[in-house]
TIDO-639644 format. One record per residue: x, z, y negated of N, C-alpha, C, O, CB in turn. Coordinates in steps of 0.02 Angstrom, whole numbers, plus 50000, padded with zeros to 5 digits. Glycine has a CB too. Example, Ala and Ser with C-alpha at 12.3 -4.5 7.8 and 13.67 -1.06 7.14 Angstrom:
BEGIN
506605039050284506155039050225506605039050165507125042350166505655045250224506425035450112506845035750053506455039449998506705040249943507045028650030
//
This chain:
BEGIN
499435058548534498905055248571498285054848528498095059648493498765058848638497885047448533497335048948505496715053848531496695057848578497155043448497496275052248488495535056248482495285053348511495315048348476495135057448427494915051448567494445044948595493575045848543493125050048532494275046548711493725041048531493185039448499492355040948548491765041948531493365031648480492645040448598491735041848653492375047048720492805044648757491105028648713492255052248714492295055848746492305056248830492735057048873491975058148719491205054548830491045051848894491365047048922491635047348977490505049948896491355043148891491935032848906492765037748936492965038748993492255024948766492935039048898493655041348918493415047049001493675045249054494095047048831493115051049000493005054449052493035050649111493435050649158492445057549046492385046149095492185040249145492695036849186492665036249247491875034749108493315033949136493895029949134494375034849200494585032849255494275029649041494425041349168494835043649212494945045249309495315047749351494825048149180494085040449293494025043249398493845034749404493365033349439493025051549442494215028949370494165024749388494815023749445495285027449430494055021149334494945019249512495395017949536496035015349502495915017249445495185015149572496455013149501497005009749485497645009749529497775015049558497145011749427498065004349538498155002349594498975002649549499015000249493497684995249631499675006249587500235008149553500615008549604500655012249652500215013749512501045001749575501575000749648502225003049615502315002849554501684991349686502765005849671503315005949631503925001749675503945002949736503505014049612504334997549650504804995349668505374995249662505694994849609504734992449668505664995849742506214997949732506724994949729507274997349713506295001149760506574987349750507244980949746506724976049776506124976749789508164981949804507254969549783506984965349848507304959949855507674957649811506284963249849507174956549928507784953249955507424945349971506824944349981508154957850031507634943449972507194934850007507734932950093508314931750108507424924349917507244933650117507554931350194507344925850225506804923950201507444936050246507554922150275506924915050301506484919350345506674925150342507294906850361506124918850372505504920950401505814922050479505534925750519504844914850391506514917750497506644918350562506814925350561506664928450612507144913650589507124928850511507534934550499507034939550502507044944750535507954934650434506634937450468506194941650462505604944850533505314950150545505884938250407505634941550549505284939850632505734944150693505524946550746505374929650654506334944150667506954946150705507024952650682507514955950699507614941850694506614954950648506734962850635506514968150682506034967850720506404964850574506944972850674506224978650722506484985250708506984986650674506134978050831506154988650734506024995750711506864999450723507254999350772505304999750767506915002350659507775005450635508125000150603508715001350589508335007950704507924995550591508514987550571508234992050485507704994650469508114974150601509014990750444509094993850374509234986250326509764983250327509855000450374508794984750297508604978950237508934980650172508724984750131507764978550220509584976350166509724978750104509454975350055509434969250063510334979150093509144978449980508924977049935509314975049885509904975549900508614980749925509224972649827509574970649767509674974749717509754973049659509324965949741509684982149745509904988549680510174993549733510014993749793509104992849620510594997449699510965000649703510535007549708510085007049666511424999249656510465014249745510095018349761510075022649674509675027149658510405022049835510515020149637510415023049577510285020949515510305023349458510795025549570510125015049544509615011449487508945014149492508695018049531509525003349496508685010149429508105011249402507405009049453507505003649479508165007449336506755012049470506335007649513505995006349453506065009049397505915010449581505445000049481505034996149426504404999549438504255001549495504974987549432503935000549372503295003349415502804999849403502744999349342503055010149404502334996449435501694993949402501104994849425500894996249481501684988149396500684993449347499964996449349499534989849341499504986149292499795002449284499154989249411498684984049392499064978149391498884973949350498324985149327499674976449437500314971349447500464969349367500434963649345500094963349501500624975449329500884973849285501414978849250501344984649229500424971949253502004974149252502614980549254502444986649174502414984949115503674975349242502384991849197502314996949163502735002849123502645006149072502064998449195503205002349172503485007549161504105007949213504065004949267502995012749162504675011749195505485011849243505475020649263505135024849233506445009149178505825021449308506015029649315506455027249373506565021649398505295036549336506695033649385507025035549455506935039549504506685045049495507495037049450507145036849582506755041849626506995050149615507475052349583506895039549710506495053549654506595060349654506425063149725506065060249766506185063549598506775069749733506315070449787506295079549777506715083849763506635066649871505525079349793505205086149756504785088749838504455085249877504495083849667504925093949841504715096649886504745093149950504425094550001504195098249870505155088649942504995086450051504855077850042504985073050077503885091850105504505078849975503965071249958504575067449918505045070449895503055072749891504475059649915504825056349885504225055149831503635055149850505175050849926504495053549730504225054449697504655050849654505225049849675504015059849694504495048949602504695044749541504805048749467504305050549436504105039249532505315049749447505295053049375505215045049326505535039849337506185058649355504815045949285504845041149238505205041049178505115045549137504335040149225505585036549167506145037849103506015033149054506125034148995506975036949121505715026749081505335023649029504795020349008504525017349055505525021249016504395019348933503745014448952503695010848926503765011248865503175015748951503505003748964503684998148917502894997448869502385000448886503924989948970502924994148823502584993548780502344985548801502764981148795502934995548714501824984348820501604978248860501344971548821501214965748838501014980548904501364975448755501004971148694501614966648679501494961148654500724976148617502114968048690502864963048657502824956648712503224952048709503894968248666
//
């Protein structure tokens, strides 16, 4: 890891918000279907519970992992990071 060149700046940076979604598949339905849903109805997605989720930072895919579940909480191990510059 680098040295930050301004210390303060990097401090600053770190209590900025950022907004990190993770996804776990997804499905396209018509809207009638969708309307027709209700509470307990199970949506199947386009991955397999042991695939990879997508993660992104700032709607921009970031990074892959897989779920976990740690203490009670559902949680994400990360296994990879994409390099955003390619």
């Amino acid at each position: 890891m680098m040295t930050p060149a301004n210390p303060a700046l990097q401090r600053m940076m770190m209590d900025v918000p950022v907004q990190v979604d993770v996804v776990l598949g997804d499905v396209r339905m018509p809207v009638a279907d969708l309307m027709a849903l209700s509470a307990g109805d199970v949506v199947a997605l386009d991955r397999a519970l042991t695939d990879t989720v997508d993660l992104y930072v700032a709607n921009t895919l970031t990074a892959r992992g897989r779920l976990v579940l740690a203490d009670g909480e559902l949680g994400v191990t990360i296994t990879e990071i994409l390099d955003i510059r390619d």
